[in-house]
C-alpha positions as CSV (number, residue, x, y, z in Angstrom):
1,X,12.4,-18.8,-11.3
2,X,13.6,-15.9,-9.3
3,X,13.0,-15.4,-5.1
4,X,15.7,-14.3,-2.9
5,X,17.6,-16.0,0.7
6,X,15.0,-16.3,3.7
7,X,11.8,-16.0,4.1
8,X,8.9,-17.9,5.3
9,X,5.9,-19.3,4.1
10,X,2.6,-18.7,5.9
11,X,-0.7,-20.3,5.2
12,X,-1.6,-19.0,2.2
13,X,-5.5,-18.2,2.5
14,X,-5.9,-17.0,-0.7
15,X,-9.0,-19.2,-1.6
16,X,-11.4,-17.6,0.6
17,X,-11.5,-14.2,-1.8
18,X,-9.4,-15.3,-5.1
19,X,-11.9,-16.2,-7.0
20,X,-14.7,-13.5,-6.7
21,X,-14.8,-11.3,-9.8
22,X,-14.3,-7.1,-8.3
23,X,-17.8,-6.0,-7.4
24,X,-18.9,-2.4,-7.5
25,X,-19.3,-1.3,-3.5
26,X,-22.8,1.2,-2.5
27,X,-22.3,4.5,-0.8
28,X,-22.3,4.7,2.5
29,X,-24.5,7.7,4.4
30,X,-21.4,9.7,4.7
31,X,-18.0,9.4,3.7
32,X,-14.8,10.9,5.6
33,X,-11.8,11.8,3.2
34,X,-9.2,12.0,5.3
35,X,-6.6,14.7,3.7
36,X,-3.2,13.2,4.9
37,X,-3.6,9.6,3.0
38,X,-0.1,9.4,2.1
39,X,3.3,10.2,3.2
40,X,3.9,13.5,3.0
41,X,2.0,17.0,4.2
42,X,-1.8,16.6,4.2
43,X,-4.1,18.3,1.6
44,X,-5.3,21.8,1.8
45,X,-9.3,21.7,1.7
46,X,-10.9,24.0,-1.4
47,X,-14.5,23.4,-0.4
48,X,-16.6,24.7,2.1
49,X,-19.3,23.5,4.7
50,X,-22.7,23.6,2.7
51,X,-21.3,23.1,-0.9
52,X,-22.5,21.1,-3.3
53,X,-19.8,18.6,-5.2
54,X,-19.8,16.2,-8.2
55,X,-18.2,12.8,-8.3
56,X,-14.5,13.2,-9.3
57,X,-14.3,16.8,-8.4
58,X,-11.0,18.3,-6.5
59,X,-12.1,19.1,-3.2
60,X,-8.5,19.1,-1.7
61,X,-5.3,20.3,-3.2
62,X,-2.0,19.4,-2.6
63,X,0.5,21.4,-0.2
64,X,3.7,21.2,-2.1
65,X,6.0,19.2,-3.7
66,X,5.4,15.7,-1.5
67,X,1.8,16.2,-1.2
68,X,-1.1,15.2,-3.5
69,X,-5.1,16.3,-4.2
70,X,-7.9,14.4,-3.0
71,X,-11.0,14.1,-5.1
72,X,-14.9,14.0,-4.2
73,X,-15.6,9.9,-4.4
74,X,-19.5,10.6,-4.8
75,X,-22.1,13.6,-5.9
76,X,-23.4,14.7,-2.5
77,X,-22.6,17.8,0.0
78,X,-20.1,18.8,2.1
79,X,-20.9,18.7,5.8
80,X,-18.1,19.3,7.7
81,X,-14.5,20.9,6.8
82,X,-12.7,19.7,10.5
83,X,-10.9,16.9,11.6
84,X,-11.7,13.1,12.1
85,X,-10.8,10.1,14.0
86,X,-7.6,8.6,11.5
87,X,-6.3,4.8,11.8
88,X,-3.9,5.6,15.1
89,X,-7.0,7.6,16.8
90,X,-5.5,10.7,16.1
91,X,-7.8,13.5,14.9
92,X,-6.7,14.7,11.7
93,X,-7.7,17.1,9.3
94,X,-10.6,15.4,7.2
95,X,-14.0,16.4,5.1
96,X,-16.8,14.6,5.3
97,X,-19.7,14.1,2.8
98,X,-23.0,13.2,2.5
99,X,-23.8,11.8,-1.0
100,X,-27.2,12.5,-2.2
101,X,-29.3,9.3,-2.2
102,X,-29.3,7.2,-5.7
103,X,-26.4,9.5,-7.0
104,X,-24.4,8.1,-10.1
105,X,-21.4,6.1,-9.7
106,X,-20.1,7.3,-13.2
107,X,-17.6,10.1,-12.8
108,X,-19.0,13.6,-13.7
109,X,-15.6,15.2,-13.9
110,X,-12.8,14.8,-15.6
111,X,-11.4,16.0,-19.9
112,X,-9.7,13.5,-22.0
113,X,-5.9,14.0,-22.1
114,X,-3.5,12.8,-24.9
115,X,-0.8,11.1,-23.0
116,X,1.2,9.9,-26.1
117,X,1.7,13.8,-26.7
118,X,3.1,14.4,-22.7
119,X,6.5,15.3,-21.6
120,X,7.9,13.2,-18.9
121,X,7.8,15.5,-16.7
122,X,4.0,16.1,-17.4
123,X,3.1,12.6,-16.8
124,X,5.0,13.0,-13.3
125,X,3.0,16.5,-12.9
126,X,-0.3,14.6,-14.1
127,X,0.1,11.7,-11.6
128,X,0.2,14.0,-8.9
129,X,-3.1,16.0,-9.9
130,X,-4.3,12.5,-10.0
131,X,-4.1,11.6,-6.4
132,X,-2.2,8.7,-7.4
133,X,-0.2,7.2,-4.3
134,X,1.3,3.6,-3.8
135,X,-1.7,1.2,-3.7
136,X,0.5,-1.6,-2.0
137,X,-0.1,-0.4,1.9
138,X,2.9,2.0,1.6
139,X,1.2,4.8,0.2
140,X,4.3,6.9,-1.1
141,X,3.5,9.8,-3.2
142,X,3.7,8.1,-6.8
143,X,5.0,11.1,-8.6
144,X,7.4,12.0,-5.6
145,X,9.2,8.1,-6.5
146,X,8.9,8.8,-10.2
147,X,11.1,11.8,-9.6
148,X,14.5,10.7,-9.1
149,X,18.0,12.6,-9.0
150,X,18.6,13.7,-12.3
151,X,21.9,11.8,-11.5
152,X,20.3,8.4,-10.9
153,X,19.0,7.7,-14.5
154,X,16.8,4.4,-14.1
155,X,16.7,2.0,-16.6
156,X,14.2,-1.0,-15.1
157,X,10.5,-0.3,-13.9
158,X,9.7,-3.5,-11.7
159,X,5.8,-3.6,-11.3
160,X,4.9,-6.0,-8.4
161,X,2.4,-8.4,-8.6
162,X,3.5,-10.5,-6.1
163,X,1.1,-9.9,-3.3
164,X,2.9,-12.4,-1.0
165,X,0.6,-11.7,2.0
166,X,-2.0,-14.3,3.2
167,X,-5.6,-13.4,2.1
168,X,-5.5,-10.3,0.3
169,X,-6.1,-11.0,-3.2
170,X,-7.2,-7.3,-4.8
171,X,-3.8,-7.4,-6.8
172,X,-4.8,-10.7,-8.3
173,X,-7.9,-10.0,-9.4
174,X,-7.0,-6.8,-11.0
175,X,-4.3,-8.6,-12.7
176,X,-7.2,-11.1,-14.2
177,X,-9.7,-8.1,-14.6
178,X,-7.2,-5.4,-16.0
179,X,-5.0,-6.7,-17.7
180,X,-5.1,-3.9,-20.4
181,X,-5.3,-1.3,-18.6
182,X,-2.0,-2.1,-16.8
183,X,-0.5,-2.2,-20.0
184,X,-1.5,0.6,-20.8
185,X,-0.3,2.3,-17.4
186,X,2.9,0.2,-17.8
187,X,4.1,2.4,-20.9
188,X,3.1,5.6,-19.4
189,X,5.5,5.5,-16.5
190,X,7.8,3.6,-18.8
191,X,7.8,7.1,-20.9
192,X,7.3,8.9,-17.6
193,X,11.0,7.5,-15.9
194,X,12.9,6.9,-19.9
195,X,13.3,3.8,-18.9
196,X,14.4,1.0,-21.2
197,X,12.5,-2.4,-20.0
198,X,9.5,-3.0,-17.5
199,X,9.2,-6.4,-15.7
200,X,6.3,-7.5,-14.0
201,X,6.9,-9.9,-11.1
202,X,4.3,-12.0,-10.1
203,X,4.3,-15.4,-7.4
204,X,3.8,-18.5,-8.9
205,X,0.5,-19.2,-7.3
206,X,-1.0,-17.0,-9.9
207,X,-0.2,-18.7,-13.1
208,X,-3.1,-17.8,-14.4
209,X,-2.8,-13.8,-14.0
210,X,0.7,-14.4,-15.2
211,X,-0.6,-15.6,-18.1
212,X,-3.3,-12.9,-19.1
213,X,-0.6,-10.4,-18.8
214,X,1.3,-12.2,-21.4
215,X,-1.3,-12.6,-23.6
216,X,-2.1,-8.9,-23.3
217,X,1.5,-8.0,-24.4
218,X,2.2,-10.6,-26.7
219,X,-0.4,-8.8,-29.1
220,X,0.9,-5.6,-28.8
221,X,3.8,-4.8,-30.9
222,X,4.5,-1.5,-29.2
223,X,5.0,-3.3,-25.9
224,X,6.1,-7.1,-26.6
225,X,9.8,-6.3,-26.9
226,X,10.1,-4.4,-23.8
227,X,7.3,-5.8,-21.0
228,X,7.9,-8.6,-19.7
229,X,6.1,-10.9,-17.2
230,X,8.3,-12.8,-14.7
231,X,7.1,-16.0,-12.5
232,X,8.5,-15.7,-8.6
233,X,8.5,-18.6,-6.5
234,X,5.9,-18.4,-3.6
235,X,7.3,-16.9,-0.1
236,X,6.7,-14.3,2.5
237,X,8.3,-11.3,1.8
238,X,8.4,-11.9,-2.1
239,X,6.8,-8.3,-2.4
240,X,9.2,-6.5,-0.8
241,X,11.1,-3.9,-2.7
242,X,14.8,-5.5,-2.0
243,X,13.2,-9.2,-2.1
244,X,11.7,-8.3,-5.5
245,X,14.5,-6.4,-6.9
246,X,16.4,-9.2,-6.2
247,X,14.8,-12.0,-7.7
248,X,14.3,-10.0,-11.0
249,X,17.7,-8.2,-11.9
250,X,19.9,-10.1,-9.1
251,X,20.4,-6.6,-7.6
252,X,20.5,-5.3,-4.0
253,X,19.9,-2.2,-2.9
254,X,22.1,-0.8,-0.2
255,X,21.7,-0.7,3.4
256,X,19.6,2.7,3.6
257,X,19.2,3.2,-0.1
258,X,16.6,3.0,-2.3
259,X,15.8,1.0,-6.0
260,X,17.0,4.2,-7.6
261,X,20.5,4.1,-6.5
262,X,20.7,0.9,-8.9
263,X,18.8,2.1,-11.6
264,X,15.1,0.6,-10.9
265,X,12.2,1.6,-10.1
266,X,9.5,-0.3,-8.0
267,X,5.6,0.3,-8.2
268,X,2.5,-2.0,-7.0
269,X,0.5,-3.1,-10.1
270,X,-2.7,-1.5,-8.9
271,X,-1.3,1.8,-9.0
272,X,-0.2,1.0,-12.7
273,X,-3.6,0.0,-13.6
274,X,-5.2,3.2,-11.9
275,X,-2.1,5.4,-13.9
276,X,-3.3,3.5,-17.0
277,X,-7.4,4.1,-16.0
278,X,-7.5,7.9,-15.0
279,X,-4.7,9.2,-16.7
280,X,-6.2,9.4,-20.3
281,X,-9.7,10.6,-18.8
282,X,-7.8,13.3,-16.8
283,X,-9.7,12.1,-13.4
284,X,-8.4,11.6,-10.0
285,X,-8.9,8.4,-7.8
286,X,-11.7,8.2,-6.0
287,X,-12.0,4.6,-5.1
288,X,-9.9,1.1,-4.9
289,X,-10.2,-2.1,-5.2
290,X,-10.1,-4.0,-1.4
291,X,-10.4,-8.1,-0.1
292,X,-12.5,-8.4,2.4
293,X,-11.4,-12.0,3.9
294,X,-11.3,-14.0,7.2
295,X,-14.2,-16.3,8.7
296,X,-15.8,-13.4,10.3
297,X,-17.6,-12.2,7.4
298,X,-20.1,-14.1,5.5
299,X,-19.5,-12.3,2.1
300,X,-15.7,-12.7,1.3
301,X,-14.5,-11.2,-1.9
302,X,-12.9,-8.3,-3.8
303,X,-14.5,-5.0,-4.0
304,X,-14.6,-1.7,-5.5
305,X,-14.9,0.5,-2.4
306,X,-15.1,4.4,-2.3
307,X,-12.7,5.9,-0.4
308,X,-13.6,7.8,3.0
309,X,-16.2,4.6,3.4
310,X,-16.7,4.4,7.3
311,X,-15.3,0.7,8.0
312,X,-18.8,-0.2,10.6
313,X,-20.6,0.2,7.0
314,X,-17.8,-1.8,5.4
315,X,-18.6,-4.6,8.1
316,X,-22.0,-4.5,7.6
317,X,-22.1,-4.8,3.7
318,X,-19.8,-7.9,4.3
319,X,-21.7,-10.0,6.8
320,X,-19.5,-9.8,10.2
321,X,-21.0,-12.6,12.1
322,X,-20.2,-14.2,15.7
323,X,-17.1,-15.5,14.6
324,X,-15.2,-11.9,14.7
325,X,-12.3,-11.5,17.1
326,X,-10.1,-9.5,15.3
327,X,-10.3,-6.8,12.3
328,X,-6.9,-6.0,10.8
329,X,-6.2,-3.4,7.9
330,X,-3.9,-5.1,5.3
331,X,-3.0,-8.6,5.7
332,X,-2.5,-10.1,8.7
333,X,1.8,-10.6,8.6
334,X,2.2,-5.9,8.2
335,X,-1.3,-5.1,9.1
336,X,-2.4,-3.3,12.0
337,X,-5.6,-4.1,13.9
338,X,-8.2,-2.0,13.4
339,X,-9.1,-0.2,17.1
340,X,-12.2,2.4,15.5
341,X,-15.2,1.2,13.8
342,X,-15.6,4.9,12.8
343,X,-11.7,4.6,10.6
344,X,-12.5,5.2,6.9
345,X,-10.9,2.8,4.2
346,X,-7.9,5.0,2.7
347,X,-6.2,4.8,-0.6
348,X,-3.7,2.7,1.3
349,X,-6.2,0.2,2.4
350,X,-5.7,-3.0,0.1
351,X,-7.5,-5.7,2.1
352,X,-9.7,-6.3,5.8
353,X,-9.1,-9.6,7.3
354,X,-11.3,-10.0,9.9
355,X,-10.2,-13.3,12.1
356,X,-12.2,-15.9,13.9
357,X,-10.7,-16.9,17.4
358,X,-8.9,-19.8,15.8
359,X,-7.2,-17.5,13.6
360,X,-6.4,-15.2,16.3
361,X,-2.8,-15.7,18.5
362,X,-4.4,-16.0,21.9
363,X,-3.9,-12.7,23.6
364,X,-3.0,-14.2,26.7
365,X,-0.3,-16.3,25.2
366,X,3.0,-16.0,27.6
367,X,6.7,-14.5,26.3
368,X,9.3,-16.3,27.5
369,X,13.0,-15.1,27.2
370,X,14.9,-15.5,24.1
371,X,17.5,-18.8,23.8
372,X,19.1,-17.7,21.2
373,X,18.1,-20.8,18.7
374,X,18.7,-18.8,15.9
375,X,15.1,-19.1,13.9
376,X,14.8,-15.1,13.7
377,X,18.3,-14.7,11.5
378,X,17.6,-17.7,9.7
379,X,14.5,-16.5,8.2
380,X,15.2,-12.5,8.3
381,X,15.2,-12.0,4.8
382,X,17.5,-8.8,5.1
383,X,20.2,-10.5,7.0
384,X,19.8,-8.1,10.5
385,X,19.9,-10.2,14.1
386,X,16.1,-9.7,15.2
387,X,17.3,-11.8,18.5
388,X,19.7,-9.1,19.2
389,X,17.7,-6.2,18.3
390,X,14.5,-7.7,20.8
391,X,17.2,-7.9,23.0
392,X,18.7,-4.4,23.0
393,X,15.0,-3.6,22.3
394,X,13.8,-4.5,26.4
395,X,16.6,-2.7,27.6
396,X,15.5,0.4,25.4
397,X,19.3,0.6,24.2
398,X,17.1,2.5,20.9
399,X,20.3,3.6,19.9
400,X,22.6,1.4,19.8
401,X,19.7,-0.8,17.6
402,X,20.0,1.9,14.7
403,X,23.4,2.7,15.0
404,X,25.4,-1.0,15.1
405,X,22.5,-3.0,14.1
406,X,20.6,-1.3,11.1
407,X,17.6,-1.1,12.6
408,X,16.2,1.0,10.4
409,X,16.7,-1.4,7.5
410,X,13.8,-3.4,8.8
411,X,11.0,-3.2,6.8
412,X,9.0,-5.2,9.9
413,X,8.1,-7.8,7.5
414,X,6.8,-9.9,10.6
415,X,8.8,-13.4,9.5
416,X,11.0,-13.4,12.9
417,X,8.1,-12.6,14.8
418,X,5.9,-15.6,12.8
419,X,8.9,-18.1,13.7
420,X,9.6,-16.8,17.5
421,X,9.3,-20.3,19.5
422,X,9.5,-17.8,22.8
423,X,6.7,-16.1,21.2
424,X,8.6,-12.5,21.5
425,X,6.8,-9.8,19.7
426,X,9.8,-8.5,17.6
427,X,8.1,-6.2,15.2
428,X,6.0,-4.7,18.0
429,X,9.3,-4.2,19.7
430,X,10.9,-2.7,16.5
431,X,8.3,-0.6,15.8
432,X,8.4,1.1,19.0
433,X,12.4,1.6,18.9
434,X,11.5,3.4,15.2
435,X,9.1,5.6,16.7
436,X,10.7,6.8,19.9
437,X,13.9,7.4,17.4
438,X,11.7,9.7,15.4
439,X,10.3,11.3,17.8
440,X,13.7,12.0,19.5
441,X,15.1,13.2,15.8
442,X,12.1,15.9,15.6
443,X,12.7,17.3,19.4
444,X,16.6,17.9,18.4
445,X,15.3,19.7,15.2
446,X,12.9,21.7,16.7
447,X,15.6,22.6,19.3
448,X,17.8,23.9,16.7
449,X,18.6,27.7,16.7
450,X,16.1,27.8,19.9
451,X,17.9,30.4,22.1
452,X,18.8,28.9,25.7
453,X,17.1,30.3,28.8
């Protein structure tokens, strides 16, 4: 059974949502579609203040190469063309609609497309005019990662269905829900990359997604002899593209590489089962599939939410009661807590854990200095010195992190953190280093060429 060096294991939490079928989401009054939900340059609006729209219609195109559409999640009309509150509390360019009351859910948009008779390189072109980003968190343009350096031919697609982080469960469910329709999405980036084999790695606390899958492929003779469906062992960060990559093909990817530079390919099984869903009904994603989990909501579970959903209607729908101290976006090890009631859910929102106070790290609790025990590199599962970086961290030596300690490697899985006995916050710490790094990068480029008093 494959895993990789390291790691931790968290409580797992997965029983408070895993077994809730997906359930179908209602609109909320408005909906904000924020246009820079991915990495990359934000969409360029196409509709006006006033208009009219239909579920599924393109209301947003995308600016370039690493840059994707956004689609109209409901029939309703456009009221404002501006900017919104976004996840940091930064106002960024968004549209917001008001769908008309007792509108259909079905999709009113969209013309059947014949993907056994695409090109490659028109399933890469098609994924894009889908909207499709990574549906792990990470939200990577999908067609930008299945575009790689004509040089770098990639012979594995890894799909990841390990969803190592406590309480979110979406991935799991789709697995038991959707089984065919990641199939089907499994050979159309197969065909889209020319690759030769697809694995699908999945922790071995979900036996029984594991198994559907199998029983999927094992009837189809198109797909038996080249799909396969791997167990993982259970442990925080099993997800992770290097964690993952190594556990399946007993490859690592290099310090500041990616899977390509080995041949693979990674991509989150939701985003194959949307690929497999909206690609043969030429539609563009509109909606996703989200946990909603913690004690302070009274209806935990897995649903089908439109995206742009303001998340104070998210809260209400789900019950938040007295026990709410904390609301976190993703899962609680590399999610962020949620500061705005007003933030919409995103196409990178997989789950909301919202925390009870004896769930919650006191705020209050003290840092003490580091001794040096060790725990951090014992459970890094990249190998880096988190003790040393926190340390170089304090002294704001941001530098010296990046340049002699590959900062920039971390992936701020949160296990050094989890295992801190000084209770140091190393990822906050890490985080910040990254950031003030990048900013400092952008000030020296936008000095270039600038002409000197």
């Amino acid at each position: 059974m494959g895993t990789f060096k390291h790691g931790i294991h968290p409580p797992e939490k997965k029983e408070i949502s895993g077994d809730k079928k997906i359930r179908r989401f209602p609109f909320s009054p408005y909906l904000i579609i924020l246009l820079s939900q991915h990495i990359g340059r934000p969409a360029k609006p196409i509709v006006k203040e006033g208009q009219e729209v239909v579920r599924g219609q393109k209301i947003a195109e995308a600016d370039g190469f690493v840059s994707v559409p956004m689609h109209s999640p409901a029939t309703g009309v456009i009221k404002k063309v501006g900017t919104s509150l976004d996840f940091d509390g930064k106002m960024t360019p968004s549209i917001v609609i008001e769908p008309y009351p007792g509108s259909e859910q079905s999709v009113q948009t969209g013309q059947d497309v014949n993907v056994d008779a695409l090109k490659p390189e028109e399933i890469v072109k098609a994924v894009q005019e889908m909207g499709m980003v990574g549906l792990g968190g990470a939200a990577f343009p999908t067609h930008v990662k299945f575009s790689p350096p004509k040089d770098k031919p990639i012979r594995t697609l890894i799909i990841n269905g390990a969803e190592c982080e406590p309480y979110l469960t979406s991935d799991y469910r789709v697995m038991l829900e959707q089984a065919k329709r990641i199939l089907r999405g499994t050979k159309i980036v197969l065909k889209a990359l020319k690759a030769e084999e697809a694995i699908i790695g999945i922790e071995d606390n979900k036996k029984d997604a594991a198994q559907v899958l199998k029983d999927t492929i094992a009837i189809d003779d198109s797909a038996v002899n080249f799909i396969k469906v791997e167990l993982l062992k259970t442990k925080y960060p099993q997800g992770a593209e290097k964690m993952l990559t190594k556990a399946l093909v007993n490859k690592e990817i290099p310090s500041g590489g990616l899977p390509a530079d080995i041949g693979v390919i990674v991509s989150n099984i939701a985003t194959v089962s949307e690929i497999g869903e909206l690609m043969p009904k030429g539609q563009g994603l509109i909606e996703r599939v989200v946990t909603l989990s913690g004690k302070g909501i009274d209806n935990p579970g897995n649903y089908l939410v439109p995206l742009g959903t303001p998340l104070e209607f998210v809260l209400e729908q789900a019950g938040i009661n007295d026990k709410a101290r904390q609301i976190i976006f993703g899962g609680p090890m590399m999610g962020k807590s949620a500061a705005y009631l007003e933030v919409p859910i995103t196409k990178g929102t997989s789950g909301i854990v919202v925390l009870s106070e004896d769930e919650v790290i006191p705020r209050n609790q003290k840092v003490y200095p580091c001794i040096r025990c060790g725990e951090c590199v014992n459970v890094c599962p990249l190998y880096l010195n988190p003790s040393r970086l926190g340390i170089l961290a304090r002294n704001d030596e941001y530098d010296k992190m990046a340049e002699e300690f590959n900062l920039n490697d971390c992936f701020e899985c949160g296990s050094c953190a989890y295992v801190c006995p000084s209770n140091i916050p190393l990822t906050q710490y890490f985080r910040i280093a990254k950031k003030v790094l990048r900013e400092g990068r952008k000030r020296k480029e936008s000095m270039v060429g600038t002409p000197e008093a």
